[in-house]
Structure formats: structure tokens, C-alpha cells
Residue, then its C-alpha position, 0 to 999 in steps of 0.5 A: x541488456x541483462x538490466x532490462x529484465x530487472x528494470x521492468x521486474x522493479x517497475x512491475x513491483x511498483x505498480x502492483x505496489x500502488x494497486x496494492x495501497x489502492x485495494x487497501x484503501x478500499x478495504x477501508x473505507x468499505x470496513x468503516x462504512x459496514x461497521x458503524x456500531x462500536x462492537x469490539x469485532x468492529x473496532x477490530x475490523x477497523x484497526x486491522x484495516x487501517x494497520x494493513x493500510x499503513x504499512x503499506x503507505x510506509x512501503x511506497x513513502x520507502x519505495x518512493x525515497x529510493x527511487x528519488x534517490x537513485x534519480x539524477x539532479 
């Protein structure tokens, strides 16, 4: 019974993991669609958005390996 409280943390990290992809992705779009001159705060803008967004795709293709892992054949 200890494991419970552990299994719904992870679980709970998971979601809010795929909340987080989804806000990022978001974000992006939203910067890329504010921005459409080629100014350096722009490019800017547009880089940082989609860095956070690839880090946190790496994240969840991790997340998901693991999980896939830990599962029976």
C-alpha cells in the first residue's frame, strides 16, 4: 500500500508534463505568429520558444522510453 502514493505522484508528473509540452507548444505558435518581422528580438523570441519546447519534447520522448520499459511484453 506504501506504492500508491508514489504511483499517483509519478502519474501526476506525467500529466503535468504533457500540460507543460502542450503550453509550450502554445507559446510557440503564439510567438511566431506575434512576430512576423526578422528583428533580432524576434528571432530571439522565436529561438527561445522553440528550445523550451524542444526540451521538453526530449523530456516526455524520455518519460515515454521509461514507462515503455517498466511495462510487461
Amino acid at each position: 500500500m506504501k506504492r500508491q502514493p508514489r504511483v499517483n505522484q509519478e502519474r501526476l508528473n506525467r500529466i503535468q508534463l504533457i500540460g507543460r509540452v502542450q503550453l509550450a507548444y502554445e507559446n510557440l505558435k503564439d510567438t511566431m505568429q506575434r512576430y512576423h518581422d526578422d528583428s533580432p528580438r524576434a528571432r530571439a523570441a522565436v529561438a527561445s520558444a522553440k528550445r523550451r519546447l524542444g526540451l521538453l519534447n526530449r523530456a516526455l520522448a524520455m518519460l515515454a522510453l521509461e514507462f515503455s520499459e517498466q511495462q510487461p511484453a
